[in-house]
C-alpha positions in Angstrom: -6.3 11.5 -17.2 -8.3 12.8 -13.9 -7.9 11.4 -10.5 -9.4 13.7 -7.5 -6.9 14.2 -4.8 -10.0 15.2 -2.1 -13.5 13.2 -2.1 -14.8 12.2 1.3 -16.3 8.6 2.4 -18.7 8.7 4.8 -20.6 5.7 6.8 -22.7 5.7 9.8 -20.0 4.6 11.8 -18.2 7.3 11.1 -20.9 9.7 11.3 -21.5 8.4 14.9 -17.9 9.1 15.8 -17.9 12.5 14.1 -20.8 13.4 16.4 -19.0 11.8 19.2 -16.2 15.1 18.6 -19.0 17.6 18.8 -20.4 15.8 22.0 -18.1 18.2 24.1 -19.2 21.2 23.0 -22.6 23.4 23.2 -25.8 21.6 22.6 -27.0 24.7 20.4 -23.9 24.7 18.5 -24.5 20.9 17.8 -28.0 21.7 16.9 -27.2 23.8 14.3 -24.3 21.3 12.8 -26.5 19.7 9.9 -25.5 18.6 6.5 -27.4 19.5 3.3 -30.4 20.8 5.7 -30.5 17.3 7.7 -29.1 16.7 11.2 -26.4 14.0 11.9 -28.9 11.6 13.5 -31.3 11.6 10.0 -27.7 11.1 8.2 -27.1 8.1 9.9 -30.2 6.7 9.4 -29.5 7.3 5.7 -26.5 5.9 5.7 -27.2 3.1 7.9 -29.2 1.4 4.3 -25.9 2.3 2.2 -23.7 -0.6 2.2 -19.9 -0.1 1.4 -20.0 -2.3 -1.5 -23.1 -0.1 -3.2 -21.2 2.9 -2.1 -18.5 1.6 -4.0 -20.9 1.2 -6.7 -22.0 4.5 -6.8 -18.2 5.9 -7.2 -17.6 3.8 -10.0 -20.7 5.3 -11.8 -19.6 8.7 -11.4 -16.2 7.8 -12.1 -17.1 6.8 -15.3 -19.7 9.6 -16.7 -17.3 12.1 -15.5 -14.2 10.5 -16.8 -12.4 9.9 -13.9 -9.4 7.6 -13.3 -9.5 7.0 -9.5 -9.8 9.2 -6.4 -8.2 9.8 -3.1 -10.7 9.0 -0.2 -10.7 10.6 2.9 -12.0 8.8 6.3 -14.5 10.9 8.1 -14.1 10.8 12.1 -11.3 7.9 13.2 -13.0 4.7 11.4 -9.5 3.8 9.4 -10.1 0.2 9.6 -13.8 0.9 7.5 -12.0 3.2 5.1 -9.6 0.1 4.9 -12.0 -2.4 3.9 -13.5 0.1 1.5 -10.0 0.5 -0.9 -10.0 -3.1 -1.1 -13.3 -3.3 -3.1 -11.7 -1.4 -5.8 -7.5 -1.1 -5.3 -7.3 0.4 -8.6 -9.8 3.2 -8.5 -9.8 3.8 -4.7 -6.9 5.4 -2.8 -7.4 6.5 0.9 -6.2 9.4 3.4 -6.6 8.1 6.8 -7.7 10.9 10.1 -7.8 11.3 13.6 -10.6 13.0 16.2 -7.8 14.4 18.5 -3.6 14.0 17.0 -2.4 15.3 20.0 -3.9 12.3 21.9 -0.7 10.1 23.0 -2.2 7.0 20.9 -2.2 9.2 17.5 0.7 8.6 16.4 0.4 5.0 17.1 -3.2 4.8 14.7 -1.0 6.7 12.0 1.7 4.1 12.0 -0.9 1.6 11.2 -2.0 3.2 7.8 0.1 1.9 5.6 -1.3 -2.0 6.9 -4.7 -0.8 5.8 -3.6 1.1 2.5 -4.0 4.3 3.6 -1.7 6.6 1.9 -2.0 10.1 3.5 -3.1 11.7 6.4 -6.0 14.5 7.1 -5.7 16.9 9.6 -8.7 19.5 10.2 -7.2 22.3 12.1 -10.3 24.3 13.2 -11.6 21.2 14.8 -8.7 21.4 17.5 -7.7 22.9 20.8 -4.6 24.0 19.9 -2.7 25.1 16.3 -0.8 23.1 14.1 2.4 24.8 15.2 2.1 23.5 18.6 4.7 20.7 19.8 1.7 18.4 20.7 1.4 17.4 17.0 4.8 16.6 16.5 4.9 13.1 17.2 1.9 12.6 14.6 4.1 14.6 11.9 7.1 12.5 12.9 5.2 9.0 12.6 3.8 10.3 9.2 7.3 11.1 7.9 8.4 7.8 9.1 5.6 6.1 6.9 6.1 8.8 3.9 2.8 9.6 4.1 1.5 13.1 2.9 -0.8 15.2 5.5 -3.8 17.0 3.6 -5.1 19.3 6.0 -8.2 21.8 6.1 -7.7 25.2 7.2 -10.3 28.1 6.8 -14.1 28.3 6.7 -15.9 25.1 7.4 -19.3 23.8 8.0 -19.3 23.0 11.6 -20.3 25.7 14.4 -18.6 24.2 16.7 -15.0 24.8 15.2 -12.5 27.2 16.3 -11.8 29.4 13.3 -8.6 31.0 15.6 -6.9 28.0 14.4 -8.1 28.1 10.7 -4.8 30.2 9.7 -2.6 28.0 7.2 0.8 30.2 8.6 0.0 27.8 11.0 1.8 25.5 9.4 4.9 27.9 8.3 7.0 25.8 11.4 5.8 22.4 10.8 6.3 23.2 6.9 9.9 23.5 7.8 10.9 21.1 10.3 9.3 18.6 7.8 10.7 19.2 4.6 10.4 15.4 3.9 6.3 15.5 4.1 4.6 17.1 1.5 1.7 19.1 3.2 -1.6 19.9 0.8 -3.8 22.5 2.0 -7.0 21.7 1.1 -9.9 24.5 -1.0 -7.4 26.9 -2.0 -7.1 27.3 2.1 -10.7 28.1 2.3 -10.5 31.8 2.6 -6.7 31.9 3.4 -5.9 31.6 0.0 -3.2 34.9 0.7 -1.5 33.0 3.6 -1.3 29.9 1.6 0.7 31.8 -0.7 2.7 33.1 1.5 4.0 29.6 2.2 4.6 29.0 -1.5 7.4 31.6 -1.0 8.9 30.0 1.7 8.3 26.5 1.2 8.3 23.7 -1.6 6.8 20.8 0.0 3.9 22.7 0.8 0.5 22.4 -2.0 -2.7 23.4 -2.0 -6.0 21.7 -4.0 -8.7 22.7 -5.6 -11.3 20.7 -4.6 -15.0 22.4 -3.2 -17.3 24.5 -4.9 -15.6 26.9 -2.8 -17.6 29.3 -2.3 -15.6 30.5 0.4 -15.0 33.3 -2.3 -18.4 35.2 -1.0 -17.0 36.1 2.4 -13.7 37.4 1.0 -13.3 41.2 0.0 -13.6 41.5 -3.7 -15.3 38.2 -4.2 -12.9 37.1 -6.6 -13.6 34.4 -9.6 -13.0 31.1 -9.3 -10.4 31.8 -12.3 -8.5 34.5 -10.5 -8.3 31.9 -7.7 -6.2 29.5 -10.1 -4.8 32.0 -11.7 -2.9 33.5 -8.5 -2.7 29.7 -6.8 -0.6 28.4 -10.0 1.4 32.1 -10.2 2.5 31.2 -6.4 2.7 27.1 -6.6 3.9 26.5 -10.1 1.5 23.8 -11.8 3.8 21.4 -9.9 2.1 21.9 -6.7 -1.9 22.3 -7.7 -3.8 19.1 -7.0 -7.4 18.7 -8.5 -10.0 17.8 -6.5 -14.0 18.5 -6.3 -14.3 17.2 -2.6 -17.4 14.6 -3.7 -19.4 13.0 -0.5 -21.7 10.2 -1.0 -24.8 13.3 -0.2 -23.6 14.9 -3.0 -23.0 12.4 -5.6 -19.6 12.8 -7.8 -19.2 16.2 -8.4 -19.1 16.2 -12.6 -20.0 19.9 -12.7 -16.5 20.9 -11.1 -15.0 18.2 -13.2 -16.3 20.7 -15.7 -16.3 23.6 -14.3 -12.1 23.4 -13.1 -11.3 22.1 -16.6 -12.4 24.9 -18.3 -11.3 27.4 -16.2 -7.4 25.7 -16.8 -8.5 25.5 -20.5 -9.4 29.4 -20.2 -6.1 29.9 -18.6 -3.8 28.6 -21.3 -2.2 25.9 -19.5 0.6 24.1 -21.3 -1.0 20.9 -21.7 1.8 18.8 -19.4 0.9 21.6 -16.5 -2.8 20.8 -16.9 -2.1 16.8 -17.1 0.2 17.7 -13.7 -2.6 19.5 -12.1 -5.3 16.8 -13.0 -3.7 13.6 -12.2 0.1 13.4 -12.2 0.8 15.6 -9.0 -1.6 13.3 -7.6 0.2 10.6 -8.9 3.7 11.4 -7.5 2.6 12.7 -3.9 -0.2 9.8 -3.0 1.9 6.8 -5.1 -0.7 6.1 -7.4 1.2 4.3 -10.1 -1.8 1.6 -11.0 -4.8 3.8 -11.3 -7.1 1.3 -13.1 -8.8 2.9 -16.8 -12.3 5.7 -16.6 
């Protein structure tokens, strides 16, 4: 079994209110934010002919020619409600991972609390995208109303797309405090931690509610020194982790199509590495089982 614990749904809606984030910042850094060679606006009008139903459509397709149970969802921007209506077209194949433009905005813990209504099961935080690091108090109450709705917070530190971003905040130790004070939430740091892998792993020591995923091409390897393989990347990830605490993901958008290739690629590298076969079944569906509550996942 395969679920992926980090794909992405995006709509034009949501692409608007992603834009609406960057709006703040310098027009030549928002100039230079484009996707796959194409600026936000020409996105949108893509997406703008991509109803949620054929988007739906699409997933199952890949789903199914790359053997795939079900996957975890992600909302890009702060359009829960339209990730909401999306899990509903499939409940069995579709699991979803609300977000929020700004959690230290007084009403974010408020949208959190909602989730569960919707069917969201987890939380994403992007850290470079804020004004202050996850450390900081001004989060708490966001942690505080996830704990209260057990959901799990997947959050992106390290290299990321946008110009815009503040890499200052990109550091996973970040989350060294927040790791503690909330033993009851598991936190999953998403790519490997993007170029942080080291300080990711440093949190292994410390913590054990603390996880990081595969998902990405991440290629985040070229602009480390030694350029290491992607197999020394699992290699020292599940050393640090344990295969208890390795999610599988391939971090699939709807401009990319489903990602078979790292299907492929990630299962031969755990092949390569030897993995019992119950740590390779925990690391492809059944850590994503426990932490997201997926006990229904519907058949590839």
């Amino acid at each position: 079994m395969i679920i992926d614990a980090h794909m992405h749904l995006m709509t034009a809606d949501m692409f608007r209110r992603y834009l609406q984030r960057a709006g703040a910042n310098r027009r030549a850094a928002r100039e230079r934010a484009r996707v796959r060679g194409m600026s936000f606006e020409q996105r949108i009008a893509e997406l703008e002919q991509v109803s949620l139903a054929e988007q739906a459509r699409r997933w199952e397709e890949g789903f199914d020619e790359a053997g795939v149970r079900a996957g975890v969802f992600i909302a890009m921007g702060e359009i829960n409600d339209e990730l909401g209506e999306f899990l509903k077209l499939n409940p069995r194949r579709f699991y979803g991972c609300g977000s929020l433009l700004d959690p230290t905005h007084p009403d974010a813990a408020r949208e959190v609390r909602r989730f569960p209504g919707l069917g969201i099961r987890a939380l994403k935080l992007y850290a470079p995208a804020y004004r202050v690091p996850l450390h900081d108090r001004l989060f708490y109450p966001v942690y505080e109303a996830a704990a209260e709705c057990g959901l799990p917070i997947i959050i992106h530190f390290g290299i990321t797309i946008g110009a815009f971003y503040d890499l200052t905040n990109a550091n996973p130790l970040a989350l060294s405090v927040p790791g503690r004070d909330f033993p009851e939430i598991t936190f999953v740091i998403a790519h490997f931690g993007a170029g942080f892998l080291r300080e990711a792993m440093f949190l292994a020591y410390h913590t054990e509610n603390i996880c990081v995923d595969t998902s990405g091409t991440n290629n985040w390897r070229s602009y480390v020194p030694g350029e290491p393989s992607l197999e020394q990347v699992f290699r020292d990830a599940l050393r640090a982790f344990g295969s208890s605490r390795v999610l599988f993901g391939t971090d699939s958008t709807l401009l990319s199509g489903y990602r078979k290739q790292i299907v492929e690629e990630q299962t031969a590298i755990l092949e390569t590495l030897g993995l019992p076969a119950a740590d390779r079944e925990l690391v492809l569906a059944g850590n994503a089982q426990r932490i997201f509550e997926i006990t229904d996942a519907g058949p590839p």
